[in-house]
mmCIF file as gemmi writes it, N, C-alpha and C atoms, coordinates in Angstrom:
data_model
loop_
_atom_site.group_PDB
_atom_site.id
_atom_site.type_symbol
_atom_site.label_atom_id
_atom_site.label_alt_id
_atom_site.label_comp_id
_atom_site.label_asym_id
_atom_site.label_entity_id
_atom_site.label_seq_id
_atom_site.pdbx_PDB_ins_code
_atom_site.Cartn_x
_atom_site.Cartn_y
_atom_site.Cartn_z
_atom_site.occupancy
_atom_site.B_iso_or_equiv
_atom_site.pdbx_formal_charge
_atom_site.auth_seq_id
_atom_site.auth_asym_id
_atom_site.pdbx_PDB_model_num
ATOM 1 N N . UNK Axp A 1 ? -5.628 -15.065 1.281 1 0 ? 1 A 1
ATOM 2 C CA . UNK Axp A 1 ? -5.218 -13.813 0.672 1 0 ? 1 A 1
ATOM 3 C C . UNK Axp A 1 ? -5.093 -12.764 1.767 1 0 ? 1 A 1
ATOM 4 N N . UNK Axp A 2 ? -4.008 -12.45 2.063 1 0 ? 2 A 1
ATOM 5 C CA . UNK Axp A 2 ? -3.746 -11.103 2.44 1 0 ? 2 A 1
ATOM 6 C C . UNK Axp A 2 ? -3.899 -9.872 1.765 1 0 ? 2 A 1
ATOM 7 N N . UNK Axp A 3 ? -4.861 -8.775 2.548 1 0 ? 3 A 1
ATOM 8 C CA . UNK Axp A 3 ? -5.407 -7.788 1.895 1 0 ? 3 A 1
ATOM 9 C C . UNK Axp A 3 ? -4.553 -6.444 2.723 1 0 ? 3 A 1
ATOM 10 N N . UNK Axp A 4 ? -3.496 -5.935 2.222 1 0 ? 4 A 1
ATOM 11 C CA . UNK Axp A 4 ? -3.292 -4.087 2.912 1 0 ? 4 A 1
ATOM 12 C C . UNK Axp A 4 ? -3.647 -2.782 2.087 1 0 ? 4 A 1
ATOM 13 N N . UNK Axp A 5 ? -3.247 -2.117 3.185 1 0 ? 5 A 1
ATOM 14 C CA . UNK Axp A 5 ? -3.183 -0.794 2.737 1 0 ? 5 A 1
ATOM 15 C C . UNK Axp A 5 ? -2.149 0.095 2.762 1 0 ? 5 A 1
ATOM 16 N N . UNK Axp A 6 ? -1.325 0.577 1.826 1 0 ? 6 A 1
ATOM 17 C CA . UNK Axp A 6 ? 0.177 1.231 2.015 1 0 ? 6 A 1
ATOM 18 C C . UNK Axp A 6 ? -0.351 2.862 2.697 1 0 ? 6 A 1
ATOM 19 N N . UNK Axp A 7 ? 0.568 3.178 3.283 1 0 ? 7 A 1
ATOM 20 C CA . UNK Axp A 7 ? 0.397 4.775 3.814 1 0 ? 7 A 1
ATOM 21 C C . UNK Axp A 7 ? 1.356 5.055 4.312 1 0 ? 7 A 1
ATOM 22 N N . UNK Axp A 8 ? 1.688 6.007 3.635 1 0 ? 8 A 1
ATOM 23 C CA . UNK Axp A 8 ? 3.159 6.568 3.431 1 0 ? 8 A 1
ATOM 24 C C . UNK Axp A 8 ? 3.004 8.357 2.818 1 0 ? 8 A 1
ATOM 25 N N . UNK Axp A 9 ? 3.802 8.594 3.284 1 0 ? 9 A 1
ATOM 26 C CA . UNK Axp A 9 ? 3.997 10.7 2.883 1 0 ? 9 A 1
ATOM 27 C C . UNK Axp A 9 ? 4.855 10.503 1.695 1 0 ? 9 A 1
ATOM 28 N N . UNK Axp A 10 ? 5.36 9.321 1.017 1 0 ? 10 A 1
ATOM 29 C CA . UNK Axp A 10 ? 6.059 9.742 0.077 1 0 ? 10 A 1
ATOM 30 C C . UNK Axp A 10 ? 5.689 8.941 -0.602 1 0 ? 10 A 1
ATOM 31 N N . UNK Axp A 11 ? 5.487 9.46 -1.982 1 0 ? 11 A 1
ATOM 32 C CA . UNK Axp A 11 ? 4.917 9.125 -2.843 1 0 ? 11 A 1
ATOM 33 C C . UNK Axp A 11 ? 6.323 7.819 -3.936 1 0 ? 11 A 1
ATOM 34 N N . UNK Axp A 12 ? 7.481 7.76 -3.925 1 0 ? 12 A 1
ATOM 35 C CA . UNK Axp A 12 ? 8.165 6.7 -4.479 1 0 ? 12 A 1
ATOM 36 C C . UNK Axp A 12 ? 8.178 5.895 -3.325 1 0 ? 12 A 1
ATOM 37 N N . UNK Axp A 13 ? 7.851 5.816 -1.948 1 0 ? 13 A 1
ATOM 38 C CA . UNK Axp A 13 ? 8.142 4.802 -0.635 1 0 ? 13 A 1
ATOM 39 C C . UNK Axp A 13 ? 6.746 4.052 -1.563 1 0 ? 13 A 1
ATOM 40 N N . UNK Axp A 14 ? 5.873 4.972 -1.225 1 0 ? 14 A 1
ATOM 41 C CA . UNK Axp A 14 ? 4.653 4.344 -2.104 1 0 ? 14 A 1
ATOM 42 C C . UNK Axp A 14 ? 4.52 3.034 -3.027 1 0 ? 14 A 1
ATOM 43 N N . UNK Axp A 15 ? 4.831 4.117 -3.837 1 0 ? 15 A 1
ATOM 44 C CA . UNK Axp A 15 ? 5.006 2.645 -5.181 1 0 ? 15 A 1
ATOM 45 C C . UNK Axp A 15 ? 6.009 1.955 -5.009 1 0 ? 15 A 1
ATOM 46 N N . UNK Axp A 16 ? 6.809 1.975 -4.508 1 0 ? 16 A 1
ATOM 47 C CA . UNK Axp A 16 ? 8.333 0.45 -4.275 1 0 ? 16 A 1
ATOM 48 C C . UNK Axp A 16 ? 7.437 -0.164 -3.311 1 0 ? 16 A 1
ATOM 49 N N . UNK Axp A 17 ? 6.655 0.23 -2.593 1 0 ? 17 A 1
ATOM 50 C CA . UNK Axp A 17 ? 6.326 -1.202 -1.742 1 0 ? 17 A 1
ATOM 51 C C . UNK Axp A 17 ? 5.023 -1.732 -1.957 1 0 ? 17 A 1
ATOM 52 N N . UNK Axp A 18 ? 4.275 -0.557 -3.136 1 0 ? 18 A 1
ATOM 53 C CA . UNK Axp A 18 ? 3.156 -1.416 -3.868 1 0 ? 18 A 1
ATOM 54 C C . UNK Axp A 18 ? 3.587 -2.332 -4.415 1 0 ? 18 A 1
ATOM 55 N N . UNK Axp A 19 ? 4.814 -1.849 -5.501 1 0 ? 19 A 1
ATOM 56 C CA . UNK Axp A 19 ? 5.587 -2.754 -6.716 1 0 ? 19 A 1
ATOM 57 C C . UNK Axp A 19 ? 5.775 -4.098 -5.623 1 0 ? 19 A 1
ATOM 58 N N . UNK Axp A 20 ? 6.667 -4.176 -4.684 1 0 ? 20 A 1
ATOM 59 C CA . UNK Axp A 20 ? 6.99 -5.86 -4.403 1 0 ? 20 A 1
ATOM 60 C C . UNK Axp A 20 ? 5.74 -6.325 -3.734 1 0 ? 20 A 1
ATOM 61 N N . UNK Axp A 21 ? 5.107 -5.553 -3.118 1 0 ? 21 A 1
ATOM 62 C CA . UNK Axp A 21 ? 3.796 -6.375 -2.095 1 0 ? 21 A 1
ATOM 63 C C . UNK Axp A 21 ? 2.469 -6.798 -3.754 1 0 ? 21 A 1
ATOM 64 N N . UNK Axp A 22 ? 3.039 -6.611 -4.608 1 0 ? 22 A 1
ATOM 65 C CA . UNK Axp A 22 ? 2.182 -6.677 -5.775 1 0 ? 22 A 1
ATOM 66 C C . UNK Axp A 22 ? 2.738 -7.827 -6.403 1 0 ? 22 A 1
ATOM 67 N N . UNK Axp A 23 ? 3.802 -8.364 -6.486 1 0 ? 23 A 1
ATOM 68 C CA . UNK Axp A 23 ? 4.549 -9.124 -6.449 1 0 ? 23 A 1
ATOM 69 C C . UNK Axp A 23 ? 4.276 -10.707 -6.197 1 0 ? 23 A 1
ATOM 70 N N . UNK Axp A 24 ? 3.935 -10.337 -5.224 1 0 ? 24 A 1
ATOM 71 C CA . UNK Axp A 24 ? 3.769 -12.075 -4.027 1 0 ? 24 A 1
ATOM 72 C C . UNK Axp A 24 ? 1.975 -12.262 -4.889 1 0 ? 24 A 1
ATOM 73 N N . UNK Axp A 25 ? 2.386 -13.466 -4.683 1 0 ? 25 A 1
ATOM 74 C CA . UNK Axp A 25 ? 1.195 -13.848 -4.871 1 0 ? 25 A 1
ATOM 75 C C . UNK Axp A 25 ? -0.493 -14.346 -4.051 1 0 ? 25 A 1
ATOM 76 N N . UNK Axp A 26 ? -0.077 -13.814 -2.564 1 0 ? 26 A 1
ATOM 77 C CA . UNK Axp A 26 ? -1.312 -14.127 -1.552 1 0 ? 26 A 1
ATOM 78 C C . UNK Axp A 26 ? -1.518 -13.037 -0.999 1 0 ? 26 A 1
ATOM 79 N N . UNK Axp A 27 ? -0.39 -11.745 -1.453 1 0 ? 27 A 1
ATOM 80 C CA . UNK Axp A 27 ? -0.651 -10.571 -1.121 1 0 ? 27 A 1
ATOM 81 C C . UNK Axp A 27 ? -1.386 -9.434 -2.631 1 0 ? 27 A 1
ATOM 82 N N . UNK Axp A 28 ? -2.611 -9.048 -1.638 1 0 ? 28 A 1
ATOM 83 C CA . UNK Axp A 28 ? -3.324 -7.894 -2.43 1 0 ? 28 A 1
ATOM 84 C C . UNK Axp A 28 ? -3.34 -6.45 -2.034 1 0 ? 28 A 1
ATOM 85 N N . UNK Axp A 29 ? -2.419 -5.291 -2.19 1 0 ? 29 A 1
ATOM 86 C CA . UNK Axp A 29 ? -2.813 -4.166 -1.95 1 0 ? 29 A 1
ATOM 87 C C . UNK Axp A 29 ? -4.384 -3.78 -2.642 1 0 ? 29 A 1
ATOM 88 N N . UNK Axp A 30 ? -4.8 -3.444 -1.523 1 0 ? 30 A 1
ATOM 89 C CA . UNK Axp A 30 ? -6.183 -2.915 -1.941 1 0 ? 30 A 1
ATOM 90 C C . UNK Axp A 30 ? -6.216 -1.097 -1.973 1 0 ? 30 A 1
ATOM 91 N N . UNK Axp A 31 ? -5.348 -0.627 -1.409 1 0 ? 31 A 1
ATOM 92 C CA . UNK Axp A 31 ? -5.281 0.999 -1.287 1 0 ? 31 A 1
ATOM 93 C C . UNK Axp A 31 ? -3.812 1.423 -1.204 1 0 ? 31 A 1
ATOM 94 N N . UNK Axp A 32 ? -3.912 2.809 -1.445 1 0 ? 32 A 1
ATOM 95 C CA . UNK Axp A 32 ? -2.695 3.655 -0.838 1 0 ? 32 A 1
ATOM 96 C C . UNK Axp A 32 ? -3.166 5.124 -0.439 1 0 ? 32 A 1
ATOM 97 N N . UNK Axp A 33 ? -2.78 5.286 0.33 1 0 ? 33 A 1
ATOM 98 C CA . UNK Axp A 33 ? -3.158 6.634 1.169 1 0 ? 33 A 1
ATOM 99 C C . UNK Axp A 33 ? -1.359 7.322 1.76 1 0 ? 33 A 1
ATOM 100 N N . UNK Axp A 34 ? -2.277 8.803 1.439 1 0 ? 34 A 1
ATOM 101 C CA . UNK Axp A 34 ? -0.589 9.383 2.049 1 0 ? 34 A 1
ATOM 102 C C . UNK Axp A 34 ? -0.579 9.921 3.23 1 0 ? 34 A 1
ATOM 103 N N . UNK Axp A 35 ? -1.985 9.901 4.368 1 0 ? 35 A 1
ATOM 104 C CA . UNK Axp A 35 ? -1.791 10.433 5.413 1 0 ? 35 A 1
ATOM 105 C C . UNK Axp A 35 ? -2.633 9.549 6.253 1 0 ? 35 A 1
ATOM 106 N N . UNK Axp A 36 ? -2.721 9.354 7.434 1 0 ? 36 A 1
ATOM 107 C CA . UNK Axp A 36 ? -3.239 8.536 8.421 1 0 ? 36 A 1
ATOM 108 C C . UNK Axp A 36 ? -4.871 8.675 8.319 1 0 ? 36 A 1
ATOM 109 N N . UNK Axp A 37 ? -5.114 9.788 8.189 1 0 ? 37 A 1
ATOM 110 C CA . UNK Axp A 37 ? -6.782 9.742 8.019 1 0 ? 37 A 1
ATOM 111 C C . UNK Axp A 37 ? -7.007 9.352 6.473 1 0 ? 37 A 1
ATOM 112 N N . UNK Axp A 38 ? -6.383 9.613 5.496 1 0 ? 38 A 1
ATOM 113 C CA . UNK Axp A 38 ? -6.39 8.78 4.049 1 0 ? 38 A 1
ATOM 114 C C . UNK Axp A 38 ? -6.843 7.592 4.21 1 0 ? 38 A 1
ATOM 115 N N . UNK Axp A 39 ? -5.871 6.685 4.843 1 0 ? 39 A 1
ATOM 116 C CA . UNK Axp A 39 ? -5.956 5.459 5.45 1 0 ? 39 A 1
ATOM 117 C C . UNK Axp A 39 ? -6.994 4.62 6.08 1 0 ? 39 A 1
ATOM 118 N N . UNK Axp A 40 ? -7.281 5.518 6.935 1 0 ? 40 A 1
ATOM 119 C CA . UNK Axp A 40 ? -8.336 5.055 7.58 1 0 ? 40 A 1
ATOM 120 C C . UNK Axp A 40 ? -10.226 5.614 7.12 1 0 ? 40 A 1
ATOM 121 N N . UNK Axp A 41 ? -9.967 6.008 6.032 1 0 ? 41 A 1
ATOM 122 C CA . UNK Axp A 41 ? -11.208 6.831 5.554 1 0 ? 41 A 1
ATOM 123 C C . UNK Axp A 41 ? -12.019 5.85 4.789 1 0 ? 41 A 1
């Protein structure tokens, strides 16, 4: 299982690449953050 984290300033970049990385089946978004320290917090 692949585990990420999306981070992105825009909030529809956001969800379109939650939506397909949600998709696959060995991939797990575990977060989304909209700024680099979001991310890494």
């Amino acid at each position: 299982m692949i585990r990420v984290v999306i981070a992105d300033d825009h909030p529809v970049v956001r969800a379109g690449v939650c939506a397909l990385l949600d998709a696959e089946h060995d991939i797990d978004v575990v977060g989304e953050a909209a700024t680099p320290d979001e991310a890494v917090a």
